[in-house]
N, C-alpha and C positions, 0 to 999 in steps of 0.2 A: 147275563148279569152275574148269575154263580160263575159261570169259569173267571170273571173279572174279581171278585171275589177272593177267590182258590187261588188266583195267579198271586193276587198281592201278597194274600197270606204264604204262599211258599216263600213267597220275596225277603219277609219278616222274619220267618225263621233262617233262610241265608245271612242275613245282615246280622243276627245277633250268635249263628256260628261266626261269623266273620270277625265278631267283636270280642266272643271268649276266647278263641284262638287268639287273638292278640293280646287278653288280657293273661291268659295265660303263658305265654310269649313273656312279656314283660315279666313277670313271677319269676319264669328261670331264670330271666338277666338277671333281675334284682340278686336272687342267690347267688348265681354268680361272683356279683359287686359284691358282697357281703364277704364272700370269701378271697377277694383277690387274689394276689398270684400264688402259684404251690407254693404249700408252707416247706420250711429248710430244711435240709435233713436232722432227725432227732436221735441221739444214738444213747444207748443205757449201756455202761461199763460195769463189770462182778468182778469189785474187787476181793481177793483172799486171803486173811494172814494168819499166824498164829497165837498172836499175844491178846492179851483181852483189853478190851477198846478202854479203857484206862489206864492202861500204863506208854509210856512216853512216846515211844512210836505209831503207835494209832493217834493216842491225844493228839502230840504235839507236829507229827509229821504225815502219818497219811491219809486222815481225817481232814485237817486244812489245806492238805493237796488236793483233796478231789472238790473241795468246794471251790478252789481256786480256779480248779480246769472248769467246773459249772457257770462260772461268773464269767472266767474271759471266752468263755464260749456265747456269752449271752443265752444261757439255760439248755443251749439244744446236748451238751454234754450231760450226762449224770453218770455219776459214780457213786455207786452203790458199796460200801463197805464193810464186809462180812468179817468180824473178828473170832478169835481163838476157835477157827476151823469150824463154822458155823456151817457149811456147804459140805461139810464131809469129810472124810480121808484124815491122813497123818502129815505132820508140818515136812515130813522126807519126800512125800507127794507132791509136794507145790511147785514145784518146777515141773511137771509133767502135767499137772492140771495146766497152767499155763500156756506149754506148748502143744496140748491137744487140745487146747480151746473150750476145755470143759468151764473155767473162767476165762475171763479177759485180762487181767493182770495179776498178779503174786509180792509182797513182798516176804523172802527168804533168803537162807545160806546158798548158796551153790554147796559148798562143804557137808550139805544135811545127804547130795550123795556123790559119794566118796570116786573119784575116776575121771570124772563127767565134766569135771570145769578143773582141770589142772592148774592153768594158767594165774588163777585168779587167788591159789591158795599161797601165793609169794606173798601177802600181804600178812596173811595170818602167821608167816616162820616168828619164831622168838626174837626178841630185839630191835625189831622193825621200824614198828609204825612208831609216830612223834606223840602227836595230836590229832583227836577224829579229823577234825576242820582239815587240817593238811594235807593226810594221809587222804582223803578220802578224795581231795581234791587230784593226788595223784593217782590214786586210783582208779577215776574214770579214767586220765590222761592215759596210764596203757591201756588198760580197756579200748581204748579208743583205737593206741596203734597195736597190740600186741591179741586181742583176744575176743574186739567185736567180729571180724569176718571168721574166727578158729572156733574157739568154744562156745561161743553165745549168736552163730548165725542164724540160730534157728529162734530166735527171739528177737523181739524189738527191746531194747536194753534202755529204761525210762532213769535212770540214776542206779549210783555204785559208793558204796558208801561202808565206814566202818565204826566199832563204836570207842568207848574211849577206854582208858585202862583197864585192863585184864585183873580180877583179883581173884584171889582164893577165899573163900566162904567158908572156915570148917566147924565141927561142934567140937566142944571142952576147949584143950589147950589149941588146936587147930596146928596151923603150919608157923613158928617162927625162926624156924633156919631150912636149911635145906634137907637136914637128914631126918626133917620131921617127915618129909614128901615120902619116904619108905612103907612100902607096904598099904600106905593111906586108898579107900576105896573113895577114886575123887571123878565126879562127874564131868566130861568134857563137849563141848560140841561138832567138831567138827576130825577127819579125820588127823589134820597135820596137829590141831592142837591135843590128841588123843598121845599125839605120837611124842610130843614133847611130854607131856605129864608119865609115859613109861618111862621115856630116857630118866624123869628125872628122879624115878625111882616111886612111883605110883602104881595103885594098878588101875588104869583109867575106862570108864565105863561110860560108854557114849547113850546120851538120847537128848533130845530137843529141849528147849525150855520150859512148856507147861509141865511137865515132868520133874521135874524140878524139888518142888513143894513136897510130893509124896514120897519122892525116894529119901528126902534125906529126914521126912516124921518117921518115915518106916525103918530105917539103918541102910536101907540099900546101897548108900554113899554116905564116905564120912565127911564130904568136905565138896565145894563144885569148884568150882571158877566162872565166873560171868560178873560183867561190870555192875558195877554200885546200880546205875539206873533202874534198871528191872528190877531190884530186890524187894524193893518198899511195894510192888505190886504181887511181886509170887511170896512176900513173906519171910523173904531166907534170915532178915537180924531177929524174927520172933525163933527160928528154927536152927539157928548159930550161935555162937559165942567169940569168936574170932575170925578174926577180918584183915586178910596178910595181901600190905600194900606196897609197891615195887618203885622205887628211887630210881634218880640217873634221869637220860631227858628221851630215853626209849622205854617201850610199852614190853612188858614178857611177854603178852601176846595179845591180840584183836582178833576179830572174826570180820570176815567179807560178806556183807548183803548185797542184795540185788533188787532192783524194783524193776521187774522182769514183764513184758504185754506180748500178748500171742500176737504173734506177726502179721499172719493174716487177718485179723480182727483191726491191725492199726492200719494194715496196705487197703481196707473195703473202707478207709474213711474216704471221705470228702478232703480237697486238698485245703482249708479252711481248716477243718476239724485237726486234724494231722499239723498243723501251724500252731493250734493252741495247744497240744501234746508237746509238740517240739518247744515249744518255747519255757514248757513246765519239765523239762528233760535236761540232763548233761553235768557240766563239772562243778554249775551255782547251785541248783539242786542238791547235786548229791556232796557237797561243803558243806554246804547249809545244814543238811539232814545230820552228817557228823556232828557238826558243832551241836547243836539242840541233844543229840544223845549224851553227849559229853558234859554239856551242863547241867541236865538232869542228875547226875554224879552227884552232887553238894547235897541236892535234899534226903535222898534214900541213906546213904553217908551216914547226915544228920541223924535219922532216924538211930541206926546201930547205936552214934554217940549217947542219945540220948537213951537210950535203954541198958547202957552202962556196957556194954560190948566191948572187947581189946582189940584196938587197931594196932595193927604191929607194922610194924616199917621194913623192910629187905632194902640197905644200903651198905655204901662203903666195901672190904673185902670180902662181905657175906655174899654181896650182889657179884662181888666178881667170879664167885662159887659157882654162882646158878648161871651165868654165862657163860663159863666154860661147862658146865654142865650141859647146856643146853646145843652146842655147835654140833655133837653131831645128828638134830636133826637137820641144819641148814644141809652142810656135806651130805647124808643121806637123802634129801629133796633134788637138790642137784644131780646125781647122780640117776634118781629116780625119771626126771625130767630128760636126762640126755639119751636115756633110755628109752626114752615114748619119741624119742627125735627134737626135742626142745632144748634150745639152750639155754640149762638154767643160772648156770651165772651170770651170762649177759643180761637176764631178765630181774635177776638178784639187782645189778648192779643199775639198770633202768630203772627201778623201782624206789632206791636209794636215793637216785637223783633226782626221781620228780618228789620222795617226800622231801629232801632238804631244801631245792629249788622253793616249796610251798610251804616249810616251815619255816620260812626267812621273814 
């Protein structure tokens, strides 16, 4: 009668392991269900630039870029964006953070170092460029044939783009002809536009934009050049009195940007992810990007007007002064370029044709 007993009762406790097991069973599917299939891939982008997130290129162009690549990503993109070198380093760095992956993308000059992107400094020669919008649209276009697989293989190349008229910025009477440009200590950016402001009888001292501000409260420079747009943000009409503006329907000079991704950061995408880069990438992009810097021009402008500033005009045979002034740094680029094995008038003269092609 005990062993009848003891039998049932081992019986009991089998049938109620038999039953947590199951119920525990059920528990993991449940989980499972809950989570359905693997989630997608999620990837976080650092991006890096130098201007401070209020003035027109963060505001208006890569601030709404990276929420755009978020949204047509359906969120699994994020772009993270680090203004006026929050991650470290000097703005002459930012092409080398880029391409050693210390960030994921950059917007900068190629021109910030000097050698390294030859190709791409034909845009900044004196007399050039039209209009951002145009210019920049030709821009990519050689980019495309002339300088994606030469200077920029070693990047994923996300838009190229330029901004809109060149001006000189100086204090007191500033620059209103050309033989004022003598001896003037006038800030430049990059190396070819260094090299036009010697020819043109300057003596030109290069360093980046945020620099800007303090060299010219301190004397270090009498005068810079850089377009209207930035100014109302680095402060240049509280820290100028003259503002010398260039007639004709070419630009004295522009500078070349690049919105530059570490390669292999874009090649370890998802070929999904990589489609919504691509489709936020190229010659509408980097138009678009032009144009927006170019229109930013009116209000910082405004500004100077309104604080009683002298805009002075460079037209008619004053302008024909500073153009023959200015030829030989074309001829000396040229020359420079045939030298490294490039040909640079044929690249002069492609350059010409896709901004006129795109300023039609």
């Amino acid at each position: 009668m005990k062993s009848t007993k003891l039998d049932a009762a081992f019986a009991g406790f089998k049938r109620r392991g038999v039953l947590a097991a199951a119920v525990a069973g059920l528990a993991v599917l449940g989980v499972m269900a809950d989570a359905g299939p693997a989630k997608a891939q999620e990837v976080t982008l650092r991006m890096h630039q130098f201007l401070p997130p209020q003035a027109t290129v963060p505001a208006k162009i890569l601030i709404p870029w990276a929420e755009k690549v978020g949204k047509d990503s359906g969120g699994r993109i994020k772009v993270e964006v680090y203004s006026a070198m929050a991650l470290g380093g000097r703005p002459p760095e930012l092409i080398s953070q880029a391409r050693d992956g210390a960030v994921d993308i950059v917007w900068t000059l190629p021109g910030y170092t000097p050698g390294l992107f030859s190709r791409a400094e034909v845009f900044e020669l004196p007399f050039m460029a039209t209009n951002a919008e145009a210019t920049s649209r030709a821009y990519w276009e050689v980019f495309e044939s002339d300088m994606k697989d030469a200077d920029f293989a070693d990047f994923k190349i996300l838009a190229t783009w330029v901004h809109g008229p060149g001006v000189i910025h100086g204090k007191g009477d500033g620059v209103r002809e050309l033989a004022d440009m003598e001896g003037k200590k006038v800030r430049g950016p990059t190396r070819v536009i260094n090299g036009l402001l010697s020819t043109l009888g300057a003596t030109p001292v290069g360093m980046p934009v945020p620099a800007i501000p303090e060299a010219l409260s301190k004397g270090v420079i009498d005068a810079t050049v850089i377009p209207w747009e930035v100014t109302r943000a680095l402060k240049v009409p509280e820290l100028t009195e003259t503002h010398t503006e260039f007639g004709g329907d070419r630009m004295l000079y522009t500078a070349a940007f690049v919105l530059a991704m570490n390669k292999a950061k874009y090649d370890s995408l998802p070929d999904d992810l990589k489609a919504v880069i691509d489709a936020n990438s190229g010659a509408d992009v980097s138009a678009n990007a032009g144009r927006l810097m170019q229109e930013a021009d009116k209000p910082s402008r405004d500004v100077a007007e309104g604080r009683g500033n002298a805009i002075v005009s460079i037209d008619g045979a004053e302008l024909d002064k500073w153009k023959a002034a200015a030829q030989p740094v074309v001829d000396d680029w040229i020359a420079e370029m045939d030298g490294k094995g490039i040909d640079g008038n044929a690249l002069i003269e492609k350059a010409r044709a896709a901004i006129k092609k795109h300023s039609m």
